[in-house]
N, C-alpha and C positions, 0 to 999 in steps of 0.2 A: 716602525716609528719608535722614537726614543719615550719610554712611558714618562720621564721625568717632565718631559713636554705639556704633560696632562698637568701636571702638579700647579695650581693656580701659586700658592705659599711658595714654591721655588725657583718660579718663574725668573724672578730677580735677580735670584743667586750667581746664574753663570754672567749675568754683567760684573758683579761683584770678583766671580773667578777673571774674568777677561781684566781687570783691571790691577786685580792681586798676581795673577800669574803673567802670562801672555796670552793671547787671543787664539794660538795653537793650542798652547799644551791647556787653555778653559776647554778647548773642544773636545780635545782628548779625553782630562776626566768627565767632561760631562757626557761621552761617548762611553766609556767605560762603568761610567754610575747607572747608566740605563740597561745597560748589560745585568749589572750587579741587581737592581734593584727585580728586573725582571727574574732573575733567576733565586731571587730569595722570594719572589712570589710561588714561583712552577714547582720549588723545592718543600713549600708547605702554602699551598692555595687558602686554605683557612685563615691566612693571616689576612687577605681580601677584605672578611668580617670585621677584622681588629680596626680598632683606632688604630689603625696604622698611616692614614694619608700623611700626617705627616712624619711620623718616625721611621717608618721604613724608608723613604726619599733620603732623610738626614741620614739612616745607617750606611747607605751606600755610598754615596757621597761621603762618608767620613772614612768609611771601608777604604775608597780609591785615591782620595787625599792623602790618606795616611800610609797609604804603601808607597806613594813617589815622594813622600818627606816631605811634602807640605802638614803647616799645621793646620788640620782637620778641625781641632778644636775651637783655635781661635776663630777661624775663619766662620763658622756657623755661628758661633755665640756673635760674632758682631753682627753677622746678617741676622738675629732673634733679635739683637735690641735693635735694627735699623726695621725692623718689620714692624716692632714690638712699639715706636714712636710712633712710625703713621699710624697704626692702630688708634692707636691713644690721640690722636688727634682727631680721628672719628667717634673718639667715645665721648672726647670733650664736647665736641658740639653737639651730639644727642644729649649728653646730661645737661648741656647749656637752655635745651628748652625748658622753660618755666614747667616745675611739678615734676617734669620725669627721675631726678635724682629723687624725689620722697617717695616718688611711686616703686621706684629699682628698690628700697631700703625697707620699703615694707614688704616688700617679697623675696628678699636676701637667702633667707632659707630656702625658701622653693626654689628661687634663679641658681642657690649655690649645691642644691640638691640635682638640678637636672644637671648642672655642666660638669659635677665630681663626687655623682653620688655612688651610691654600691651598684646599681640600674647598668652604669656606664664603665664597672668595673674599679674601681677605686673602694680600696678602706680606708677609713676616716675615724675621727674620735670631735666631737661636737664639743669644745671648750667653755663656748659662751653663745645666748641667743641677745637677740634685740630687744629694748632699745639701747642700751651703753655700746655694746661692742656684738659682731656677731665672731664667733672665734672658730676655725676647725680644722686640727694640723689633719693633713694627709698620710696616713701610716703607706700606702704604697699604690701609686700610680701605674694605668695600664700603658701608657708611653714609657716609662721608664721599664716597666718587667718587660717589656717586648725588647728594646733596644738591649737590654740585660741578659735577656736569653740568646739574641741573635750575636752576642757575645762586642757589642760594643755600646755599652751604656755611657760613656761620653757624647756619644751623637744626640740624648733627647736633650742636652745643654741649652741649644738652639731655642728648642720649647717652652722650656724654662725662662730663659730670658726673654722671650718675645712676651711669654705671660708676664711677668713682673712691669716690664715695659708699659705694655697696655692698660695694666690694672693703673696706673698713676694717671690714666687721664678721665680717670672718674670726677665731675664735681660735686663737692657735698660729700664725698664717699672715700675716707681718707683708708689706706691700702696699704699695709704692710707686712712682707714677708721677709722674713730672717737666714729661714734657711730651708734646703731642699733636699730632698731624697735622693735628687739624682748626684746631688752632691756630697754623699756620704750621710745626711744626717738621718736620725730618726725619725724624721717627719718632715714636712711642707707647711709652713707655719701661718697659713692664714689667717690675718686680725682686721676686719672690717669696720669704718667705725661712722656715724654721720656726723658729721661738725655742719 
């Protein structure tokens, strides 16, 4: 069985392929990325442990994209923001119930501690706490060094976007990010703020 199958987060993507390619050659790579992805598992098992559900899926897929000359890149980075909106459409309506955006903002550091703390592998530098602004660039992500070691750190792009995406359908809870690691810069620039 093709493990990509398991992947709830890439479930979508081969309609995406079937629509971007043809409905052969989507089978094809997605025959071929399950291949890939399996054997970047059996090749170092430990990454099992890693935050890898979804960067290892994307490396492969970008791995077998990019060896038949489709663009790898583009194609995941629009499936991250097409993921990254219905998210953000589920976040809208949880933050729409009356109190949960004040209640998300007073616990900003602990919510933004479990999901990118050092615990979860991530270094970070704390800019700003609440109430003005909560602030904390990300000096280095563990989907990016995984994707970076596995020697194609364009594929956690996908991730990247689908976060930025998501984080806008906060309400009350204005969300901006600048710039990212995966994309050359020195950090991941989180700026959280409650209006």
């Amino acid at each position: 069985m093709n493990p990509l199958n398991r992947q709830l987060f890439f479930k979508g993507f081969r309609k995406r392929l079937e629509q971007s390619l043809s409905p052969e050659k989507a089978a094809a790579v997605w025959e071929d990325a399950g291949r890939e992805y399996a054997r970047i598992l059996s090749d170092d098992p430990s990454l099992k442990e890693h935050k890898g559900a979804l960067t290892l899926p994307a490396v492969a897929l970008y791995r077998v994209l990019s060896t038949t000359g489709e663009d790898a890149e583009g194609l995941l980075c629009a499936y991250g923001d097409e993921m990254g909106n219905r998210f953000a459409k589920v976040v809208r309506r949880i933050t729409g119930i009356p109190g949960v955006s004040k209640l998300l903002w007073k616990r900003i550091d602990k919510t933004m501690d479990r999901m990118s703390g050092e615990v979860k592998g991530y270094k970070r530098r704390i800019v700003s706490e609440p109430p003005e602004m909560y602030g904390v660039d990300i000096l280095s992500c563990p989907y990016h060094e995984i994707a970076k070691q596995l020697g194609a750190e364009k594929a956690v792009l996908c991730v990247c976007h689908m976060d930025k995406a998501y984080m806008k359908g906060f309400r009350r809870i204005r969300y901006e990010r600048t710039t990212a690691v995966s994309e050359g810069a020195e950090c991941c620039d989180y700026r959280l703020r409650y209006v």
